[in-house]
C-alpha positions as CSV (number, residue, x, y, z in Angstrom):
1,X,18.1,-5.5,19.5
2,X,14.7,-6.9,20.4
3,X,12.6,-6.2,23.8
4,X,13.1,-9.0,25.9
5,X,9.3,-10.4,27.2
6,X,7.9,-8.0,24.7
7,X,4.2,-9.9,25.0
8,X,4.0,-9.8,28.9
9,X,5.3,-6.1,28.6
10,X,2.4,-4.8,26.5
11,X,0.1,-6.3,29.8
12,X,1.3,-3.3,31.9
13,X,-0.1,-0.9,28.8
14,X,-4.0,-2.9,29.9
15,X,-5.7,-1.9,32.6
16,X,-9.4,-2.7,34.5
17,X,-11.7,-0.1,35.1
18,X,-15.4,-0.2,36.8
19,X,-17.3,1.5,33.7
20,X,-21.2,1.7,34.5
21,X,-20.7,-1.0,37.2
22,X,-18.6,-3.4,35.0
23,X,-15.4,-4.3,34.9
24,X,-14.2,-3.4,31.3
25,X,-10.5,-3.9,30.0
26,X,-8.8,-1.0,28.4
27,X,-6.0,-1.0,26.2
28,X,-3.1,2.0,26.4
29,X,-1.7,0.7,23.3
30,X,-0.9,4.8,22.6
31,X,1.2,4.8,25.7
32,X,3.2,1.5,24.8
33,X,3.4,3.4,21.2
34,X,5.1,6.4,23.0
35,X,7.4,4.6,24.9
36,X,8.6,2.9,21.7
37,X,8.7,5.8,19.9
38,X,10.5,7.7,22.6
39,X,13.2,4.6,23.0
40,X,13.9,4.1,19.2
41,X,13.8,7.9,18.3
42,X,17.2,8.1,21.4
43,X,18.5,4.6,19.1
44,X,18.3,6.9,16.3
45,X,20.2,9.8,17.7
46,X,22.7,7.1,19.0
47,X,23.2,5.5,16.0
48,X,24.0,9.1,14.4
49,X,26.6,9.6,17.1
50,X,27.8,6.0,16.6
51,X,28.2,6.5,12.9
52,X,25.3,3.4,12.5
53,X,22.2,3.3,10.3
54,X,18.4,1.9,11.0
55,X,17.8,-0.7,8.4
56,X,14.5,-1.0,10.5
57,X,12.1,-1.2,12.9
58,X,9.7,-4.4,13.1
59,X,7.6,-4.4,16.1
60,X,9.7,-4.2,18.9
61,X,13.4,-4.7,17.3
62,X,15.4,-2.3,16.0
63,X,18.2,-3.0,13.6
64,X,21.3,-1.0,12.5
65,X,24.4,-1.6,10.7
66,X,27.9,0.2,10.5
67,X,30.8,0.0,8.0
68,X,28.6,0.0,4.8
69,X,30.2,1.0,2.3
70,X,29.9,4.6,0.9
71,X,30.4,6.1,-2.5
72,X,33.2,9.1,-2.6
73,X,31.1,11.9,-2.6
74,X,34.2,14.3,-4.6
75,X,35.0,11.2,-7.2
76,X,32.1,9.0,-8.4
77,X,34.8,6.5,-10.0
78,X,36.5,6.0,-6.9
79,X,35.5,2.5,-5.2
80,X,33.5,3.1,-2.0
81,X,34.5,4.9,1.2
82,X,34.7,2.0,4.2
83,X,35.2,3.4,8.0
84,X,37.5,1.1,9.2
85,X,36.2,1.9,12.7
86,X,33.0,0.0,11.8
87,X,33.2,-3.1,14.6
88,X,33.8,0.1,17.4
89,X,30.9,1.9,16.1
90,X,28.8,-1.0,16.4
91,X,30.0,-1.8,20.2
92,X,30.1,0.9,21.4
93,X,26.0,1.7,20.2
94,X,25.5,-1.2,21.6
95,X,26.8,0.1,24.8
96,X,24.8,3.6,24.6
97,X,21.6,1.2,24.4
98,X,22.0,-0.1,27.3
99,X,22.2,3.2,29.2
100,X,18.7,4.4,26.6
101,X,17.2,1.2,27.6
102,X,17.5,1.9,31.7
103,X,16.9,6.2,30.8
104,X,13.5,5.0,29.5
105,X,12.6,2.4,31.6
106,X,13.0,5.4,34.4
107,X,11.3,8.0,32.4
108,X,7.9,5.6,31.5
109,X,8.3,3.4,34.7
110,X,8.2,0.4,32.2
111,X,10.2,-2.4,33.0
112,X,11.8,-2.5,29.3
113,X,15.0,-4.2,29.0
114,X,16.4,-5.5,25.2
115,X,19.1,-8.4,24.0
116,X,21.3,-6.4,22.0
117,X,23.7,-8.8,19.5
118,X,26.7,-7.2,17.9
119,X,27.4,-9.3,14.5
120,X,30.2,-9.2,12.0
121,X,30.2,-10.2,8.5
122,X,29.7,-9.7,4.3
123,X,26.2,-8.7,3.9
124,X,24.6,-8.2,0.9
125,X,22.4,-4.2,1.1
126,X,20.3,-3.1,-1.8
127,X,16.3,-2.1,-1.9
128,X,13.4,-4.5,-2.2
129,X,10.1,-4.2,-3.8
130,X,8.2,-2.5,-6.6
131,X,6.3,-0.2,-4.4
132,X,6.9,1.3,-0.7
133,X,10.7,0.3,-1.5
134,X,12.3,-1.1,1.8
135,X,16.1,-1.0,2.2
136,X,17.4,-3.5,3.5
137,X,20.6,-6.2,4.2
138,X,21.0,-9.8,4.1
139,X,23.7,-12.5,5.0
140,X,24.6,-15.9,6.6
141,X,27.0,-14.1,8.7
142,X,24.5,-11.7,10.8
């Protein structure tokens, strides 16, 4: 999901103020930082509920995935555990989102709203880097 007018959004966080008889610009970025923080920490409770996990968060989009495959945790031989609920789980996040989306643009009387794309497919997960390692998946079909 990505914020939808996400340039024009971060005007509402800048404001003019008369400073020594001047008009000077000032820059909330902390409060646009807030409300961020406040919507992707509910996409994070959401995506526990939803049986989903962040990948990431880049800027103002938030990616998850469900139906990754997990090891048995009782037989490490034992091919990897897939929820075959996965395409529900994903939908139906999705669906919570929208409901965050309009709690938050209440709450911070920002006019936040997000595309939200629900995509199925192999992907390919693994980690990335020799420092600061970043998990993360990649595919032709998402």
């Amino acid at each position: 999901a990505d914020i939808c007018n996400f340039t024009p959004l971060t005007e509402k966080f800048t404001v003019k103020q008369i400073v020594n008889g001047q008009e000077v610009t000032v820059d909330r970025i902390e409060d646009l930082v807030a409300t961020l923080n406040d919507l992707f920490g509910k996409f994070d409770d959401a995506a526990d509920r939803h049986n989903c996990l962040r990948i990431k968060i880049l800027g103002d989009c938030y990616y998850c995935i469900s139906g990754l495959p997990i090891p048995d945790p009782n037989n490490k031989d034992a091919p990897p555990v897939r929820d075959p609920n996965h395409a529900k789980n994903s939908v139906e996040m999705g669906l919570e989102m929208i409901d965050l989306i309009k709690e938050v643009r209440e709450e911070h009387g920002v006019p936040v709203n997000m595309r939200i794309g629900v995509h199925t497919g192999s992907v390919l997960s693994g980690l990335i880097g020799l420092r600061k390692w970043q998990f993360d998946i990649w595919s032709n079909d998402t």
